[in-house]
C-alpha positions in Angstrom: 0.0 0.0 0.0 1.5 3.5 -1.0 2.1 5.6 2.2 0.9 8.8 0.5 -2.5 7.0 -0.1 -2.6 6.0 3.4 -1.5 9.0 4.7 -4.8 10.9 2.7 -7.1 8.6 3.8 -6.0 8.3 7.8 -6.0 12.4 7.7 -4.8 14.3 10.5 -4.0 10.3 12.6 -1.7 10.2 10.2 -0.1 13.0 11.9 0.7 11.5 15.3 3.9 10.4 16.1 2.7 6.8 16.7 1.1 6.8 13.2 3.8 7.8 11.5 6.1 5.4 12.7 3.7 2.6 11.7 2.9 4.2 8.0 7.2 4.6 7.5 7.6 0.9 7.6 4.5 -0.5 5.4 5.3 -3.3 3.5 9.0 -3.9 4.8 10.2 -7.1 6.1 9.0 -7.6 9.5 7.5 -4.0 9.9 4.4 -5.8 11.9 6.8 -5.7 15.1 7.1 -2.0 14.4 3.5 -1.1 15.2 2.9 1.3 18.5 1.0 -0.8 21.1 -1.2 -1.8 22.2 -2.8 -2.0 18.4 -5.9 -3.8 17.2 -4.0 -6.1 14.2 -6.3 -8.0 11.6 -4.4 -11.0 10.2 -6.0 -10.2 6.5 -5.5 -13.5 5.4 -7.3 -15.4 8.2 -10.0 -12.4 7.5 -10.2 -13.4 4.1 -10.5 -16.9 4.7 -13.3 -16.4 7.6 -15.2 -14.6 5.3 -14.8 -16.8 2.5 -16.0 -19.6 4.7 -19.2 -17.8 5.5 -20.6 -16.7 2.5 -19.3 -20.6 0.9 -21.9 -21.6 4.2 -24.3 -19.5 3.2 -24.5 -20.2 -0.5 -24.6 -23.8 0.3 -27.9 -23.2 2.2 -29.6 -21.0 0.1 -29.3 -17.9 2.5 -28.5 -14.3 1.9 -25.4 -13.2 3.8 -25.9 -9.4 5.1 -23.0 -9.5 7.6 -23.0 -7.0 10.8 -20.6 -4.1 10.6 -21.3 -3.6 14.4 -18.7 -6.0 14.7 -15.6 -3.7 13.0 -17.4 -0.6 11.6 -14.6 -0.5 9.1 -15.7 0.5 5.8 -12.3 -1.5 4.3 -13.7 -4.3 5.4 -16.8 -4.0 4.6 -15.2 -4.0 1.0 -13.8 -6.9 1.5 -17.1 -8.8 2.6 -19.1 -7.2 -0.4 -16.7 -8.5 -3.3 -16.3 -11.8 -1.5 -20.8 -11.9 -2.5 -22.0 -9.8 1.0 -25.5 -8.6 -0.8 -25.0 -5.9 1.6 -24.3 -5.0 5.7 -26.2 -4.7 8.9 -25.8 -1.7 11.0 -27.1 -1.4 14.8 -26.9 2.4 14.7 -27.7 4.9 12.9 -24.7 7.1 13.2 -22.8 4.0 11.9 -24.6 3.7 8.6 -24.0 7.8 8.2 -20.3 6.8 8.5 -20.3 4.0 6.6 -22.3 5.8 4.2 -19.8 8.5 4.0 -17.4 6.5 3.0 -19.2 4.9 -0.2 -21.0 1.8 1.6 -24.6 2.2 -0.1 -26.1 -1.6 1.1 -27.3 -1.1 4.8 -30.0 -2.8 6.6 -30.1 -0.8 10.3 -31.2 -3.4 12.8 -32.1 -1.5 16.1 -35.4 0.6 16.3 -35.1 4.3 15.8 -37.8 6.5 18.1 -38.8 10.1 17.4 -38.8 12.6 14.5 -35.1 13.5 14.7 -33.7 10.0 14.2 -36.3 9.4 11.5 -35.4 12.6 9.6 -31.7 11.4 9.8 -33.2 7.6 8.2 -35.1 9.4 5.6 -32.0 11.6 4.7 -29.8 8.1 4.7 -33.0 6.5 2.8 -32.9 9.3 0.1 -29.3 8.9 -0.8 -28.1 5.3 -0.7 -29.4 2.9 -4.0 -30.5 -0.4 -0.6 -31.2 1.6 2.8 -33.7 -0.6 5.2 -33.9 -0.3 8.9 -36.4 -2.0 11.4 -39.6 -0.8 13.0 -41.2 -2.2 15.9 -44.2 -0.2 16.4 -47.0 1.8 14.6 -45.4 5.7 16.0 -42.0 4.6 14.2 -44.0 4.3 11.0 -45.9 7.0 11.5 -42.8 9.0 12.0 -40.9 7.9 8.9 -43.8 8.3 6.8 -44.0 12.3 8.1 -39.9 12.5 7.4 -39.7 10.7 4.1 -38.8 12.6 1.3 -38.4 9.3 -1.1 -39.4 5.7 -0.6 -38.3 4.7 3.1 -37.7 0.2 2.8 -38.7 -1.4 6.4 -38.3 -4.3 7.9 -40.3 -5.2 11.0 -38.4 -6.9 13.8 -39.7 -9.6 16.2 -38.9 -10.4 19.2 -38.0 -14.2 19.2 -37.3 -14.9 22.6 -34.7 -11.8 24.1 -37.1 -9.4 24.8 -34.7 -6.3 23.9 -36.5 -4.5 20.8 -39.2 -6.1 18.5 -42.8 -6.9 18.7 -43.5 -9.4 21.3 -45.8 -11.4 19.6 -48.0 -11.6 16.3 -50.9 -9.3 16.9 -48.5 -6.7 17.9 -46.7 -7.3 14.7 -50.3 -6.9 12.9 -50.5 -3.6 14.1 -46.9 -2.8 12.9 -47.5 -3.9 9.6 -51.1 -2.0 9.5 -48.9 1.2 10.5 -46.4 0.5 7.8 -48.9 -0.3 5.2 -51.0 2.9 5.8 -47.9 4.6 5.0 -47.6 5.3 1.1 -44.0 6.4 1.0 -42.7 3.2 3.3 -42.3 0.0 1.6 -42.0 -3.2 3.5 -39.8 -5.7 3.1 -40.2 -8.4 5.3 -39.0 -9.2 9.2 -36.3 -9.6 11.5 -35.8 -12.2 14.4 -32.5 -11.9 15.9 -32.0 -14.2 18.7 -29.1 -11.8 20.1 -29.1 -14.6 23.4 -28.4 -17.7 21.8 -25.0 -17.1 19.9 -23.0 -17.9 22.9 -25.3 -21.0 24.6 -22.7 -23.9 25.0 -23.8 -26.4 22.7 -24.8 -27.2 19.8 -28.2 -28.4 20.5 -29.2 -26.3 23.2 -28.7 -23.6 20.4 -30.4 -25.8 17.6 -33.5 -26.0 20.5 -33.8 -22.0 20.9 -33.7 -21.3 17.8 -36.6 -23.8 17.1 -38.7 -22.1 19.5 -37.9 -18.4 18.5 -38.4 -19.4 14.7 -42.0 -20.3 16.2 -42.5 -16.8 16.9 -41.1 -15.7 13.9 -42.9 -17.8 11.3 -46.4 -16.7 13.3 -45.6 -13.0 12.9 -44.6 -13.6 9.6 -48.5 -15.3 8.7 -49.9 -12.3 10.9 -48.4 -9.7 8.8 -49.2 -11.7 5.7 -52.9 -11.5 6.6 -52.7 -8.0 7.0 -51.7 -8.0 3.4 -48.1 -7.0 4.1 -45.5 -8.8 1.8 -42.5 -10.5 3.4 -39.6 -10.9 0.7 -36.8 -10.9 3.5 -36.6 -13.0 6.6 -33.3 -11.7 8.1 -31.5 -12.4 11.4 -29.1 -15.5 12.7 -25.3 -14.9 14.1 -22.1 -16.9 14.5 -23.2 -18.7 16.5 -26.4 -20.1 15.2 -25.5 -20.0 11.9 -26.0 -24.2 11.5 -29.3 -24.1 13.7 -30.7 -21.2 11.9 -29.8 -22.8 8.3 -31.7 -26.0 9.3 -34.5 -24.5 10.3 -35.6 -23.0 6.9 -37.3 -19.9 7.8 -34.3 -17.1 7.5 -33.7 -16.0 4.4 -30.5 -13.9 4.9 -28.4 -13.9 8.0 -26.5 -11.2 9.9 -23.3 -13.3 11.5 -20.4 -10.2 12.3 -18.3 -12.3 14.8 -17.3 -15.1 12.7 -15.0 -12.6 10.8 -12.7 -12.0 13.6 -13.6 -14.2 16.7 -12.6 -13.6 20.4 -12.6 -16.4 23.2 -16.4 -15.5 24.4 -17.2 -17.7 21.2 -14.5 -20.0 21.4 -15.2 -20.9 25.1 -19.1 -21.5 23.8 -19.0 -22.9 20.3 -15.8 -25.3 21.0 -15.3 -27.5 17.7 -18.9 -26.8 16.7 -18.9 -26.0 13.2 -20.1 -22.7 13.8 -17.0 -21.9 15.6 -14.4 -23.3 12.8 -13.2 -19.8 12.4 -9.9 -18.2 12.8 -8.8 -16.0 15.2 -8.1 -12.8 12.8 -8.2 -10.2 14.7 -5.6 -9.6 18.6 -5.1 -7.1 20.6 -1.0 -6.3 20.3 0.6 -5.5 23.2 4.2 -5.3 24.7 6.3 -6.1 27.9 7.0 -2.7 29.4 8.4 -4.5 32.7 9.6 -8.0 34.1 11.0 -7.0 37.5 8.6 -8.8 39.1 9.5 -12.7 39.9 6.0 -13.9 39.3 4.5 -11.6 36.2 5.3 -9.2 34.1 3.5 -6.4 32.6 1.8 -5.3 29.6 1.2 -2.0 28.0 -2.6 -3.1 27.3 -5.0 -3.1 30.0 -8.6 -1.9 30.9 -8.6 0.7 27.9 -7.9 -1.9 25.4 -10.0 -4.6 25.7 -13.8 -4.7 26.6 -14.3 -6.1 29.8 -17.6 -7.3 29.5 -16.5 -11.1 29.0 -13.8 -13.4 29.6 -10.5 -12.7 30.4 -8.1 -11.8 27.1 -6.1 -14.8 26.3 -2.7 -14.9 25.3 -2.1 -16.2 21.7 1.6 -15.9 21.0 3.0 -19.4 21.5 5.5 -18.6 24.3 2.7 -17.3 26.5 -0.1 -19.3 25.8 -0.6 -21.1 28.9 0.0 -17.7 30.6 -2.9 -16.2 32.4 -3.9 -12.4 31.9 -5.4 -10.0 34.2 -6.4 -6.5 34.1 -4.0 -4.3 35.9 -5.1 -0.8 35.8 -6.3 1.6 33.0 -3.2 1.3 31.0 -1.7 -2.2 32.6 -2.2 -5.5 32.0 -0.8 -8.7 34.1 0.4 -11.7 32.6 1.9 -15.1 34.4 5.1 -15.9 33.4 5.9 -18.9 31.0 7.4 -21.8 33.2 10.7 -22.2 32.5 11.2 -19.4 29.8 12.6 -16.0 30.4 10.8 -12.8 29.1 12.5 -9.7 28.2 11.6 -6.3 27.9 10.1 -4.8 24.8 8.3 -8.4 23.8 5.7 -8.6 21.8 2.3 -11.1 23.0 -0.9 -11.1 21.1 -4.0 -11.5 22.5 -7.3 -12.5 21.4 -9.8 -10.0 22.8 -12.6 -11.5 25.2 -15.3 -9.7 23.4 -14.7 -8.5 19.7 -17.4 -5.7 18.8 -16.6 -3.3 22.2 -13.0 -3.9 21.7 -12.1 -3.3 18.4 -14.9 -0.2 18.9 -11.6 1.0 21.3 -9.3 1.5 18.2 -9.0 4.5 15.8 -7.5 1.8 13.3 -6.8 -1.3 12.3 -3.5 -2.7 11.1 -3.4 -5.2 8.4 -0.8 -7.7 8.3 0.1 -10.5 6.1 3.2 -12.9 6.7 4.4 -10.3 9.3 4.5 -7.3 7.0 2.1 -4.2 7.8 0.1 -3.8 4.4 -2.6 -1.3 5.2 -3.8 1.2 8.3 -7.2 1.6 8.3 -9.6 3.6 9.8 -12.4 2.9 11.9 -14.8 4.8 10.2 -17.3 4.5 12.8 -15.8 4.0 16.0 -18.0 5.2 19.0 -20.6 5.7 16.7 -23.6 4.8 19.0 -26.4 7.4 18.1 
């Protein structure tokens, strides 16, 4: 990749001191061990390979792949999932389809319900000026407020709730009434439903997922007749994640599935899916860190710590062979604590990667992502929507 062209797109990061170390050694011999740490590092091959895997999994089961952004929002790779056959990408924010948008992504499918005329001025503006824009509804006021904001046809999908009781309509009259709402809209088209079972992807087991997803797709497929008989059409039947990818496949309802994890991974899904096949992923994406001190007999210490790894799951796991039966623990804001290898000595300055416990929070920590292949820095790119929770 041609520093000037990286330069121009990272803009004023490009700037920092830390960045411009990292863009001076693109594409030289070993220039991965030159990156400033702690860094968010995407092994682009193992990306490639995860995502090839996917959408091979979901052609072979006749399904739609819309993959969730959430899980990078990194319109790069986003790219990279749409030429691999990615009919477009799922959102849970608004403010991260603007940025995606922004930076040329035109297929988004917004998956969280929006509430009052504000955010559904912002949806008819996004609506108006990308060729696929759907988002969800999930009650007759959110219709009624898109219809008031549209300026141009506004696609919805309605979402169902299929067993988490976070967002969607709890059951199939309430969906009814959605669909009314949407149907006495004229400038609202809809599309069909969503039932994302948001608690299942982590359940240990593979039938204990297969059997929630049974029951939620229940839920789903009577919405789906209720809306029919209000004379709504449903074309799309989106949802499904990493880790019920298999389970939702089988059960024939979905139509297109939203899976983000798979592309990365992080040990929440490992410790759950195990050598299920919806967990025969690679681990793409670590956290990079390095061994600022080893004076102490029993540890040393990392430069990563409570501001670079979500802390909402396990522990982050040490990858690097040396260290991987080496137990980490959060040591501060900027610290982390790691055990020491039996029997190996550890210097300063060492490099250990680390797959995150949690992916989407994490890598939501990082300005940019480094791209490596075979050791060798190939790309920085940004995070085009990092923090981008409106």
């Amino acid at each position: 990749m041609d520093q000037d062209i990286v330069r121009a797109h990272l803009g004023p990061l490009a700037d920092k001191p830390h960045m411009a170390l990292a863009i001076a050694h693109l594409g030289a011999p070993g220039s991965a061990d030159t990156i400033p740490t702690p860094a968010a590092v995407i092994d682009l091959d193992a990306f490639d390979r995860n995502v090839a895997k996917m959408a091979a999994r979901a052609k072979a089961a006749g399904l739609a792949l819309r993959p969730h952004a959430k899980s990078h929002k990194c319109a790069a790779l986003v790219r990279r999932q749409l030429a691999a056959g990615a009919v477009g990408v799922c959102c849970a924010k608004l403010a991260e389809a603007e940025a995606l948008a922004a930076a040329g992504i035109g297929q988004i499918l917004v998956t969280s319900p929006i509430a009052g005329p504000a955010s559904a001025a912002r949806a008819a503006q996004l609506a108006a000026s990308l060729p696929d824009f759907r988002l969800v509804v999930d009650h007759p006021d959110a219709a009624a407020e898109l219809g008031a904001a549209a300026t141009s046809p506004i696609q919805v999908v309605i979402d169902i709730d299929v067993g988490l009781g976070r967002t969607g309509c709890h059951d199939a009259e309430q969906a009814a009434a959605v669909a009314r709402a949407v149907l006495a809209q004229p400038s609202l088209r809809l599309l069909g439903v969503q039932g994302y079972g948001g608690a299942w992807q982590h359940m240990e087991g593979a039938n204990a997922r297969a059997s929630a997803v049974a029951e939620g797709m229940q839920k789903l497929t009577a919405a789906i007749a209720a809306i029919r008989a209000e004379g709504g059409a449903v074309e799309v039947v989106t949802g499904g994640g990493t880790g019920t990818f298999a389970a939702d496949a089988a059960q024939g309802v979905l139509n297109e599935v939203q899976p983000g994890s798979f592309a990365f991974m992080d040990t929440e899904y490992r410790d759950a899916l195990k050598a299920d096949p919806d967990g025969e992923f690679e681990q793409a994406a670590t956290i990079v860190s390095t061994v600022i001190t080893t004076n102490h007999p029993k540890w040393v210490t990392l430069d990563a710590g409570l501001k670079a790894f979500s802390t909402d799951g396990p522990m982050p796991r040490a990858l690097t062979p040396k260290f991987e039966a080496c137990r980490y623990r959060f040591f501060g804001d900027e610290h982390g604590m790691l055990s020491r290898p039996e029997g190996a000595p550890v210097a300063r300055g060492e490099r250990i990667a680390l797959a995150p416990g949690h992916i989407d929070p994490t890598l939501d920590r990082y300005d940019v992502f480094h791209l490596v292949q075979d050791g060798i820095l190939v790309d920085i790119v940004l995070v085009d929507a990092r923090g981008a929770s409106q």
